[in-house]
C-alpha positions as CSV (number, residue, x, y, z in Angstrom):
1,X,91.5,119.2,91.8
2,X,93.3,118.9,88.6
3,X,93.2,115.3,86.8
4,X,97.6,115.3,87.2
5,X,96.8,115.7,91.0
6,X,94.3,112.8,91.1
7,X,96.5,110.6,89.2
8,X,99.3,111.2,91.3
9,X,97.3,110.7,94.7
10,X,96.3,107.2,93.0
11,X,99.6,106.1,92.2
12,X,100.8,107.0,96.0
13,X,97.8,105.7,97.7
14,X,98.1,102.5,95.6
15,X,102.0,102.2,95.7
16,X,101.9,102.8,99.8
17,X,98.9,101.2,100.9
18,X,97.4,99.0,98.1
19,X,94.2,98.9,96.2
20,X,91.8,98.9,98.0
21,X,93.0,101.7,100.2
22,X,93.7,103.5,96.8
23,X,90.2,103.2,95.6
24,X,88.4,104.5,98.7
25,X,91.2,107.3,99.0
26,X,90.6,108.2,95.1
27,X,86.8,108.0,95.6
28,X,86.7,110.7,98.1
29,X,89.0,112.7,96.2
30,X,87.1,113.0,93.5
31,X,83.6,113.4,95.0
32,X,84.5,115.8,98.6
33,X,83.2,114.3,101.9
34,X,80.8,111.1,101.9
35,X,79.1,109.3,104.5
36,X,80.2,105.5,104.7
37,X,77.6,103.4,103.5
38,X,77.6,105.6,100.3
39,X,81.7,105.3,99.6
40,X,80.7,101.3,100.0
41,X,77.7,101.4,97.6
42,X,79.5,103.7,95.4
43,X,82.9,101.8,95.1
44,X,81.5,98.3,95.5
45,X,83.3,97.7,98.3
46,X,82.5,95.7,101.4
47,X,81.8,98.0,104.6
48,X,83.9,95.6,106.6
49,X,86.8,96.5,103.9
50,X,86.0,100.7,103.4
51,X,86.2,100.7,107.1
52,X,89.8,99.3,107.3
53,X,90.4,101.3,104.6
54,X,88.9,104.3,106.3
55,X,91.1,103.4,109.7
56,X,94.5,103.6,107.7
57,X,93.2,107.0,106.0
58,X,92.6,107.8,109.1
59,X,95.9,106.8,111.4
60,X,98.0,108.6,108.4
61,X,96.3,111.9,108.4
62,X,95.3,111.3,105.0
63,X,91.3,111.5,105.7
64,X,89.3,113.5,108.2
65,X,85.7,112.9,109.5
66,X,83.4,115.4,110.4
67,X,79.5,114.9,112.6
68,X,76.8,116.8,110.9
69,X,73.8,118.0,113.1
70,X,71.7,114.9,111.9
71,X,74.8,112.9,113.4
72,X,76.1,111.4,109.8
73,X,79.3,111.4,109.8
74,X,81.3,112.2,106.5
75,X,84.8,111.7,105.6
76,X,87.0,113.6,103.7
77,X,89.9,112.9,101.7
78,X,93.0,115.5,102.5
79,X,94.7,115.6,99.1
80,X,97.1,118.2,100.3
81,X,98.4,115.7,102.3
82,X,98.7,112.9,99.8
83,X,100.5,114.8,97.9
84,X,103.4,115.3,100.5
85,X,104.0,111.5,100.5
86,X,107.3,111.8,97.9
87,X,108.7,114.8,100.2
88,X,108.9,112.1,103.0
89,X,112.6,110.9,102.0
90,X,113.5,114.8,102.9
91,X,111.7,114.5,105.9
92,X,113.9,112.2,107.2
93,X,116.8,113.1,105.9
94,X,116.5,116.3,107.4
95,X,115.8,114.9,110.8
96,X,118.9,113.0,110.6
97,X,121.2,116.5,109.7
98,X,119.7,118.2,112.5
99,X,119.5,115.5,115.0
100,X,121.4,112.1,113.9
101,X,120.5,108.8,113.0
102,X,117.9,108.6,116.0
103,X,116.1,111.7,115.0
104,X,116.1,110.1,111.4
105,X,114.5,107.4,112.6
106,X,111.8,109.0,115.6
107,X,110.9,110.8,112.4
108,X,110.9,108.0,109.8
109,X,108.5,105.7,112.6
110,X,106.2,108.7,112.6
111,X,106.2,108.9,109.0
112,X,105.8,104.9,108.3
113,X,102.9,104.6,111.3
114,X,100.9,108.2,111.1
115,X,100.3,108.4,114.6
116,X,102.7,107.0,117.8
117,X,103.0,107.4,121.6
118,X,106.2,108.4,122.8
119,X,106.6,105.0,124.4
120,X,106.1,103.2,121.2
121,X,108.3,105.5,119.2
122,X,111.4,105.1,121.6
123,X,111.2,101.4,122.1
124,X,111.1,101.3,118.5
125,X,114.0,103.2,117.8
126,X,116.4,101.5,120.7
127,X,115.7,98.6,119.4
128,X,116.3,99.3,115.5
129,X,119.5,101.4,116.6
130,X,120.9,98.3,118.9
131,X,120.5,95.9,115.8
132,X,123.2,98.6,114.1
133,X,125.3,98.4,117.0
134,X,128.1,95.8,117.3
135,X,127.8,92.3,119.9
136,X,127.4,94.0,123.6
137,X,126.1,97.4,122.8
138,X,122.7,98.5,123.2
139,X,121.2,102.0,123.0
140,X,119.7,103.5,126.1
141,X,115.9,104.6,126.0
142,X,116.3,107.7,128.0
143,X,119.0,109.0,125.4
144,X,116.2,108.3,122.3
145,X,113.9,110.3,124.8
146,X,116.1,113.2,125.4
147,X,116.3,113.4,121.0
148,X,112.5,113.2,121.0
149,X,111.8,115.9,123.6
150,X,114.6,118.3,121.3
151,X,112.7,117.5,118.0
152,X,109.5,118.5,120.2
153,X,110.8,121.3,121.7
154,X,111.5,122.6,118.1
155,X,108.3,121.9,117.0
156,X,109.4,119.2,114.3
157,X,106.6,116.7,116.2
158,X,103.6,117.4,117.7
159,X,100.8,116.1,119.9
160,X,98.1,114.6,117.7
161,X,94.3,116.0,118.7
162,X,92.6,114.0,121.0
163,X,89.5,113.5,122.8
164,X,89.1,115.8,125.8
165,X,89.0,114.7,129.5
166,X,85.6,116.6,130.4
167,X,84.1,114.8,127.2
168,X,85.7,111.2,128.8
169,X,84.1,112.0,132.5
170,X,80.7,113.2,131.2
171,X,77.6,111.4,132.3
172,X,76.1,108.2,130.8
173,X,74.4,108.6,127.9
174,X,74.2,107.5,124.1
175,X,77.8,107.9,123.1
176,X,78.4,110.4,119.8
177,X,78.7,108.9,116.1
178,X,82.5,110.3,116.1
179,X,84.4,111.4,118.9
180,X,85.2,115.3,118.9
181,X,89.3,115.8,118.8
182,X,90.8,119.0,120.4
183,X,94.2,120.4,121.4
184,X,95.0,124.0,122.7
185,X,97.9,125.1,120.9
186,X,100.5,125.2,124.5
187,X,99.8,121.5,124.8
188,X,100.9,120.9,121.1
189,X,104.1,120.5,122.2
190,X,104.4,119.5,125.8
191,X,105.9,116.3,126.4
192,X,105.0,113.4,129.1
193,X,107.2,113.3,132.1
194,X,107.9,109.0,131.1
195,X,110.9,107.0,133.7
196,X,111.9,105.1,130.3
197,X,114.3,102.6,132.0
198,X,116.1,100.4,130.2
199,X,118.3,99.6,126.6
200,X,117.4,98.6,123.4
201,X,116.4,94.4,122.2
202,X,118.3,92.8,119.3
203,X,115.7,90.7,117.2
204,X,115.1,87.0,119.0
205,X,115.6,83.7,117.2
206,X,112.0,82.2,117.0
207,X,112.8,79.6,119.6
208,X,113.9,82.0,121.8
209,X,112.1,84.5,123.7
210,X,113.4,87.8,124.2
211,X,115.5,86.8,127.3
212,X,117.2,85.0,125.6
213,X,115.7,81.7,127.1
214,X,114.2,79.0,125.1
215,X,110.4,79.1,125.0
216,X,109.9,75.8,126.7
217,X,111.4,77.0,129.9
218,X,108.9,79.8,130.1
219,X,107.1,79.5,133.0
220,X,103.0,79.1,132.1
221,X,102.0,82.4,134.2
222,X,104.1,84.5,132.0
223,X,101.8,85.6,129.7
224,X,101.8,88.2,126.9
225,X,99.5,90.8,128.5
226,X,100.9,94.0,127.8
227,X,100.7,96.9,130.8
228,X,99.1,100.0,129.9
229,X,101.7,102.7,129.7
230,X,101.7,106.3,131.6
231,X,101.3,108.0,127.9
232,X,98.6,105.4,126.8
233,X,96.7,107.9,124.6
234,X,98.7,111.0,123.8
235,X,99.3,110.4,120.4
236,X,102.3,111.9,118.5
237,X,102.8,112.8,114.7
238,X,105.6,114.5,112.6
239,X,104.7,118.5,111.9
240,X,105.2,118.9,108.3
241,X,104.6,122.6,108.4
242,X,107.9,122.9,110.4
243,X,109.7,120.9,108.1
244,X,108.6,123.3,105.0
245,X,109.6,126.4,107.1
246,X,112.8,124.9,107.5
247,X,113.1,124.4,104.1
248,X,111.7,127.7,103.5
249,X,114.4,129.3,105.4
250,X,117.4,126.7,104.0
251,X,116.2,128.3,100.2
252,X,116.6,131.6,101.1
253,X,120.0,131.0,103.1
254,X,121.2,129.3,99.5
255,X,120.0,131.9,97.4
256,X,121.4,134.8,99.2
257,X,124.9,132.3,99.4
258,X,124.6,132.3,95.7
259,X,123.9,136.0,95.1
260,X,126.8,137.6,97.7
261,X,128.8,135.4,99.7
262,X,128.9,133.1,102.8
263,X,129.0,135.7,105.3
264,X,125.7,137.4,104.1
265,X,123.8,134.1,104.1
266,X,125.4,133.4,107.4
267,X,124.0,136.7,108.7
268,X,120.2,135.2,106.9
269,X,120.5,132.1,108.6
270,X,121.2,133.6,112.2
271,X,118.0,136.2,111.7
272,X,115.9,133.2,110.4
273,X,117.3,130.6,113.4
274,X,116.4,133.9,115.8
275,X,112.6,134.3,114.2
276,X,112.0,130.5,114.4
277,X,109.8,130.8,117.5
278,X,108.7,134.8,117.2
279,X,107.3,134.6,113.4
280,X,104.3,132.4,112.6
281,X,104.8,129.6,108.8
282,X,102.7,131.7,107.1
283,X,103.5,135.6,108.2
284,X,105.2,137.7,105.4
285,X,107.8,139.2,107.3
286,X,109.7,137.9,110.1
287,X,109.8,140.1,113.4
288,X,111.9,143.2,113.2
289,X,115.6,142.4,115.3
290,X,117.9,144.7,115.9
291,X,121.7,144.8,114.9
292,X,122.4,144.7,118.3
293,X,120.2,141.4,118.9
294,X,121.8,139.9,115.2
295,X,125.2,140.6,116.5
296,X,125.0,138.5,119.7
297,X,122.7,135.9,117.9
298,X,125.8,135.1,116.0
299,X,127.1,131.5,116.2
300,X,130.5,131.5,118.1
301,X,133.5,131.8,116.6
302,X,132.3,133.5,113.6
303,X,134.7,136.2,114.0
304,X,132.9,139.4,112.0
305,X,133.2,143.0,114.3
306,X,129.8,144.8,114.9
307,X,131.1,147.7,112.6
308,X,131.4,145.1,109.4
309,X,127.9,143.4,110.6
310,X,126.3,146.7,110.0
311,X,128.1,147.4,106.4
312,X,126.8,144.0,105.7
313,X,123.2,144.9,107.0
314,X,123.2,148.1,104.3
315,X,124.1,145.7,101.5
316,X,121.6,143.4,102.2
317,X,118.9,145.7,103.2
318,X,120.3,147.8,99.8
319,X,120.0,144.8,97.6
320,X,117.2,145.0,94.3
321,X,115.9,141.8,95.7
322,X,114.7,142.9,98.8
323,X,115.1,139.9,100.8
324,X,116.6,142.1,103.8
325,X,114.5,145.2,104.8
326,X,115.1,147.9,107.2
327,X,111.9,148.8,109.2
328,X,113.7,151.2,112.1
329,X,116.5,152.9,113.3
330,X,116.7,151.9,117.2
331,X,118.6,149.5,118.3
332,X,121.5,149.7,115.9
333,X,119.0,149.6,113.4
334,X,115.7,147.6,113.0
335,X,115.7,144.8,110.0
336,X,113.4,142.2,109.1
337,X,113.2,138.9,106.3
338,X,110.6,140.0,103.8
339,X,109.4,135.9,103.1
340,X,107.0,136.5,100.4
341,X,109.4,138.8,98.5
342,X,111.9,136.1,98.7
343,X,109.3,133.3,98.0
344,X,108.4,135.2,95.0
345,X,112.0,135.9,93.7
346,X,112.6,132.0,94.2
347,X,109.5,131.2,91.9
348,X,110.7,133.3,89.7
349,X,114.0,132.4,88.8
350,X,112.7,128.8,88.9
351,X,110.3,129.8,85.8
352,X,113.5,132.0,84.1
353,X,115.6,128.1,84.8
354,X,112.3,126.4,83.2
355,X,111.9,128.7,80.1
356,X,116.5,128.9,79.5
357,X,116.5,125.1,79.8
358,X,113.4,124.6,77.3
359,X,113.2,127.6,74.9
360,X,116.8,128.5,75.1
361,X,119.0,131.9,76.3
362,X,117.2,133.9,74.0
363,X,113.9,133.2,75.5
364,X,114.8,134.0,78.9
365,X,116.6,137.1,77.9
366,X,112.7,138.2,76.6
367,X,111.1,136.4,79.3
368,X,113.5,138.4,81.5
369,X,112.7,142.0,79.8
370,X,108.8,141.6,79.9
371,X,108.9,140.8,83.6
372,X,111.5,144.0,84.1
373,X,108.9,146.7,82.2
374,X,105.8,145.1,82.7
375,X,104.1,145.2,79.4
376,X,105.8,145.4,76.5
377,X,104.6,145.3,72.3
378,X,106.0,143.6,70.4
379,X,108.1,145.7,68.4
380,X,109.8,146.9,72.2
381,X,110.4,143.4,72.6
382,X,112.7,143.4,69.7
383,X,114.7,146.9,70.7
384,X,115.3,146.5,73.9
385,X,116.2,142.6,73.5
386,X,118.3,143.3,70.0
387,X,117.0,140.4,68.2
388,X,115.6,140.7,65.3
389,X,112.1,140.6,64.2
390,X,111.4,137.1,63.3
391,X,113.1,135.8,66.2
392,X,111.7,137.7,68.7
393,X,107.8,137.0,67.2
394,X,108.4,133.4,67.3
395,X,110.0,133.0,71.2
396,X,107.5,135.3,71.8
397,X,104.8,133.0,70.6
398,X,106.2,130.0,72.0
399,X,105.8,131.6,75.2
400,X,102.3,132.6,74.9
401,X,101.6,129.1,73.7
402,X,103.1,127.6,77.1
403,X,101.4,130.3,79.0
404,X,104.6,131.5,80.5
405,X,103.9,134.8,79.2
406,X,100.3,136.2,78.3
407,X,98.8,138.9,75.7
408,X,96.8,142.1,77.1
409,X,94.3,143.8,75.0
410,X,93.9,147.8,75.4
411,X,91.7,148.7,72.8
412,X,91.5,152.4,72.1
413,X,88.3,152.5,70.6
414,X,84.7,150.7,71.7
415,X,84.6,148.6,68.5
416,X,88.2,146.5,69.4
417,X,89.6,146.7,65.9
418,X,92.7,145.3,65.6
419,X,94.4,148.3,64.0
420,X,93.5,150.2,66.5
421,X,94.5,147.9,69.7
422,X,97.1,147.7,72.2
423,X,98.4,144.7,72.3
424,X,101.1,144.2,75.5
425,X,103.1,141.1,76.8
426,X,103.0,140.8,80.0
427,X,104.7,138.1,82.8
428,X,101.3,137.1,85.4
429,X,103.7,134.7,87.7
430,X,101.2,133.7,89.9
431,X,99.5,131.9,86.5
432,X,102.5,130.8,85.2
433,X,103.2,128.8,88.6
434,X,100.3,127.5,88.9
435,X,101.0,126.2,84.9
436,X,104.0,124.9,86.2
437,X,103.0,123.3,89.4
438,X,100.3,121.2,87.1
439,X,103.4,119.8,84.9
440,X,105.7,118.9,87.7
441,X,102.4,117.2,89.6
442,X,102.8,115.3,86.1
443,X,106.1,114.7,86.1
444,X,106.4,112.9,89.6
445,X,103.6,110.9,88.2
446,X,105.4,109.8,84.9
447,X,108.6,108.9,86.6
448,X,106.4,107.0,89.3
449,X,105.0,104.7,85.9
450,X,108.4,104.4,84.9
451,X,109.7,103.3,88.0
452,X,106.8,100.4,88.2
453,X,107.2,99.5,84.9
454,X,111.2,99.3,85.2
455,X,110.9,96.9,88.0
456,X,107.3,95.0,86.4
457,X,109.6,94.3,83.6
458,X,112.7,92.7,85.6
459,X,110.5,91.0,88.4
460,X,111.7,87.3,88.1
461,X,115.5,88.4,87.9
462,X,114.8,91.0,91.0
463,X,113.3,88.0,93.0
464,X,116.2,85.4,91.7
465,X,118.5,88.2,93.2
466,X,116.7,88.2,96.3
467,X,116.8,84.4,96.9
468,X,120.6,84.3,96.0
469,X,120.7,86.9,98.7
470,X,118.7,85.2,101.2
471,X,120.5,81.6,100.7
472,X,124.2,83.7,101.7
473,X,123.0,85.3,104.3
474,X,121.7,82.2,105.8
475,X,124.9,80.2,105.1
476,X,127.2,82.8,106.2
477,X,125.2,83.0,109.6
478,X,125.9,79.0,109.8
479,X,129.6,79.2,108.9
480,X,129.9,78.1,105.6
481,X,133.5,78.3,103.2
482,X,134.0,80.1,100.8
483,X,133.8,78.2,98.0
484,X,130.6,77.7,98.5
485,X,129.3,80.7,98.6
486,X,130.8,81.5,95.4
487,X,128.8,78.4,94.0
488,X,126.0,79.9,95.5
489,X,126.9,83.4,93.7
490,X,127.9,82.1,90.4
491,X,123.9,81.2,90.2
492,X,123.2,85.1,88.7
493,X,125.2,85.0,85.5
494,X,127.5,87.7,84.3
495,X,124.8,89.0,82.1
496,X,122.1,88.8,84.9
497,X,124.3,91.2,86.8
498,X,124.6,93.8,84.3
499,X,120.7,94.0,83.7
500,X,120.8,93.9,87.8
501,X,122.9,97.0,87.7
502,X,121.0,98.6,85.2
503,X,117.9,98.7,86.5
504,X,119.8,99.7,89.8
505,X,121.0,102.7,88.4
506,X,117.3,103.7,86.5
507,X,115.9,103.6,89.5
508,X,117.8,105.7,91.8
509,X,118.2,107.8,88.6
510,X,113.6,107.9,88.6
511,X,114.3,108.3,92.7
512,X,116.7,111.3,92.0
513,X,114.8,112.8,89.7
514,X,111.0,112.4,91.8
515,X,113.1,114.0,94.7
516,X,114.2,117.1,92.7
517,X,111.0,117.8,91.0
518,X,109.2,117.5,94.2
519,X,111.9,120.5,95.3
520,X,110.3,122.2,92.4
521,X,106.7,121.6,93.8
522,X,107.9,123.1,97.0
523,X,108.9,126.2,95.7
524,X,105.8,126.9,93.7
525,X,103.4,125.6,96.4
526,X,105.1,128.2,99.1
527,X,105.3,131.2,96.9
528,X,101.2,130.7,95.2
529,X,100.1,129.8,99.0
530,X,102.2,133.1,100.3
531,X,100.3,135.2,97.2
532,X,96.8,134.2,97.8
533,X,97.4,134.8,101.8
534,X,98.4,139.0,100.7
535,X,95.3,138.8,97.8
C-alpha cells in the first residue's frame, strides 16, 4: 500500500462514514488483519465503538473476518474495495442507462446500504419512485421485482455469502467465534420466488400513520411488530466486477468507434454482448464465435449483408492493433476479442495523452518511437524523430525523470565503463502505469481536499441557503403569496448568490474532474491486473 492509497481510503472512509469509522478502517489498512481487542488498544477506541465500527466495515464489504485454528478472529481491511467508493456515481448511472430510473435506484440502495434483501430493496424503491410520481400514482412492487430479477439475471447483483443450512441444523454445542459464510457459484444469482403485492407509500405527515388515519384513531392492538419475510436472510449486494466488465467492453466499443467507424464497433459490441455469459472478467480472450453466429447475433434492423460482415471481419481481424483475431476457419470463420491486447493498447494511448498533454507533441512523438523499436540510443532518437540534438536529449531526460521512459545498460565489457556501454531507452508500460496509477490515486485525493475545503470555507452562507430553502418550501406547502416569498428570498443578497453560484460551479467542476480521473484509474487498474494474470 502506497501512502496516496492510504490517504485516499482515509478521506473516503472519513467523508462516508465519519471518524471513527475512518480510524479503525485506516488502522487495519495500515497494519493487515487484527484481532479486536488489539485494533481497540491500538486506536484508543472503546470496544463498544470498534465494534460498531467493525459492523458498518462489515455490512459495506469494506472489511472481512477470518477464524484462526486458536479461534481468534482477525479482521481485515479490503482496500481494494475502498478505493471503488468514487466509481459509485457510475455505478448508478449505468444502472439507470441499462435499466431506468428503478434499476438506478435498486442499485444506488445496494450501494448506500452494503447488503439488502430483495424485500427491503423493492419496498424501498416503490416507495422513493411513488414520491416522484404525481397525486394518484403509485409504482407497483412486482414491476421493481421484475427490474431486480433482470439486473440479476445479468449478473449486475448477486447473492451475498451466507451461513449454510447444515451449519444452522447441526447439533447443540458451543457456537463458533465467527460464523463460516458460503455460496456455490449457481446460487449466486438465483432469485426468491417472493408474491410482492401491493404499490408504493408516499411519506406520512407525523400525525398521520401510513393509512392515512390520524394516530389517535389507531386501535391499541396494532402494534409495530414487523412479520418476518419469505427472503428473511438471503442477503443481496451490487457485483462490481460486472460493472468493470461492462465498462471493459464499453472502452473497447469506443476505441474501435474512434479508430474505423460505427459499424465496426457495432460488430465489437454484438461479439462482446454474445461473450457476456460464455467468457469469464478476467480471461484474455473471449470465446471464439463464428461469422455465422456474429451475423445472427446482430441487433435487428441493422441492415449490413453477411458478405459485407465478413469484409468487415478481415479489417478488423487485419488491423495493427489486434483487438479482433481470427483463431479458425469453420463456421464462416472463427474470431475472437483479444481483451488484454486491447486493455494494453488503452493504457497505452492513455500514457501517449499523459505525456502530449504534459511534455508537449514532441515528446510523444519520442515517447511514441521508443515504444515502436524497443530500445533506442540516443543518437537514433534524434534521426528517426528529426529533432535535433539538444532537444531530443532534454525530452528525453524529462521522461526518464518522470519514469515514463527508462535507461538500459548493456555493457560490452566486465568493467562497465561508460565509453564502452550501451546505453538504450526503452518504454516498460507496465511500470510506467503503475507510476501513473500512484498520481491519479493522488489526484482524486487533492481534488477531494479541495472539495472540503471549498465548502469548509462557505459553511455559514451554504446553511443560510439551506434555511431560506427550508422556510419556502414550508410556506409554499401552506399556501402562501407571492410577495412573500420574495421577502423571504430577498434574505440572500445579490452578492450572496454569486459566491452561491460559485462555489456551485467549483464543485461540480472538483465532482467532474474526481469522475474522469477515476476513469483513468479504471483503465490502468484493468490493463496492470490483466498483465500480472499472463506473468
Amino acid at each position: 500500500m502506497t501512502q496516496a492509497e492510504i490517504k485516499l481510503c482515509s478521506l473516503l472512509l472519513q467523508e462516508h462514514f465519519g471518524e471513527i469509522v475512518e480510524k479503525i478502517g485506516v488502522h487495519l489498512i495500515r497494519t493487515g488483519s487484527q484481532p479486536l481487542k488489539i485494533i481497540a488498544r491500538d486506536t484508543g477506541t472503546s470496544l463498544d465503538q470498534v465494534k460498531k465500527a467493525l459492523c458498518v466495515l462489515i455490512q459495506h464489504n469494506l472489511v472481512l473476518y477470518q477464524v484462526h485454528r486458536r479461534g481468534i478472529v482477525e479482521y481485515e481491511a479490503q482496500c481494494s474495495r475502498v478505493l471503488r467508493m468514487p466509481r459509485y456515481p457510475r455505478y448508478i448511472y449505468t444502472a439507470k442507462t441499462l435499466y431506468s430510473d428503478t434499476g438506478e435506484l435498486i442499485v444506488e440502495e445496494l450501494l448506500l446500504n452494503g447488503k439488502m434483501t430483495m424485500s427491503a430493496v423493492v419496498k424501498k424503491v416503490a416507495d422513493r419512485l411513488t414520491e416522484t410520481m404525481e397525486d394518484g400514482k403509485t409504482m407497483d412492487y412486482a414491476e421493481v421485482a421484475n427490474t431486480f430479477v433482470r439486473l440479476a439475471d445479468t449478473h449486475f447483483v448477486q447473492r451475498c455469502p451466507c451461513v449454510p443450512a447444515t451449519a444452522e441444523n447441526s447439533d447443540p454445542g458451543p457456537p463458533p467465534p465467527a460464523p463460516s459464510l458460503v455460496i456455490s457459484e449457481k446460487d449466486m444469482y438465483v432469485v426468491p420466488k417472493l408474491s410482492l403485492i401491493g404499490k408504493g407509500k408516499r411519506r406520512r405527515s407525523s400525525d398521520e400513520d401510513a393509512s392515512g388515519e390520524p394516530k389517535a384513531k389507531r386501535p391499541k392492538h396494532a402494534t409495530d411488530n414487523k412479520e418476518p419475510t419469505p427472503d428473511d436472510g438471503i442477503y443481496w449486494q451490487a457485483n462490481l466486477d460486472r460493472f468493470h466488465q461492462h465498462f471493459r467492453d464499453q472502452a473497447i466499443v469506443s476505441a474501435v468507434a474512434n479508430r474505423m467507424e460505427q459499424t465496426s464497433s457495432e460488430i465489437v459490441r454484438t461479439m462482446l454482448r454474445v461473450s457476456e455469459v460464455t467468457t469469464p472478467s478476467c480471461a484474455p480472450f473471449t470465446q471464439p464465435l463464428s461469422s455465422n453466429e456474429i451475423f445472427r447475433s446482430l441487433p435487428v434492423g441493422y441492415n449490413i449483408s453477411k458478405q459485407v460482415l465478413d469484409q468487415y471481419l478481415t479489417l478488423l481481424a487485419d488491423d495493427p492493433l489486434e483487438f479482433v483475431g481470427k483463431s479458425g476457419d469453420s463456421g464462416g470463420g472463427m474470431y475472437v476479442i483479444n481483451l488484454h491486447k486491447a486493455l494494453a493498447s488503452l493504457a497505452t494511448a492513455t500514457l501517449e495523452s499523459v505525456i502530449q498533454e504534459r511534455f508537449g507533441s514532441r515528446c510523444a512523438r519520442i515517447f511514441r518511437l521508443v515504444l515502436q523499436k524497443k530500445h533506442l540510443e540516443q543518437k537514433q532518437v534524434e534521426d528517426f524523430a528529426m529533432i535535433p540534438a539538444k532537444e531530443a536529449k532534454d525530452m528525453l531526460y524529462k521522461m526518464l525523470s518522470e519514469n515514463f521512459i527508462s535507461l538500459q545498460e548493456i555493457p560490452k565489457t566486465p568493467d562497465h565503463a561508460p565509453s564502452r556501454t550501451f546505453y538504450l531507452y526503452t518504454v516498460n508500460i507496465l511500470s510506467a502505469a503503475r507510476m501513473l496509477l500512484h498520481r491519479c490515486y493522488k489526484s482524486i485525493a487533492n481534488l477531494m481536499e479541495r472539495r472540503q475545503f471549498e465548502t469548509k470555507e462557505n459553511k455559514r452562507l451554504l446553511e443560510k441557503s439551506q434555511r431560506v430553502e427550508a422556510i419556502i418550501a414550508s410556506m409554499q406547502a401552506t399556501g402562501a403569496e407571492e410577495t412573500q416569498l420574495q421577502e423571504i428570498e430577498e434574505m440572500i443578497t445579490a452578492p450572496e448568490r454569486q459566491q452561491l453560484e460559485t462555489l456551485k460551479r467549483n464543485v461540480n467542476k472538483l465532482d467532474a474532474s474526481e469522475i474522469q480521473v477515476d476513469e483513468t484509474i479504471f483503465l490502468l487498474e484493468s490493463y496492470i491486473e490483466s498483465t500480472m494474470k499472463r506473468l
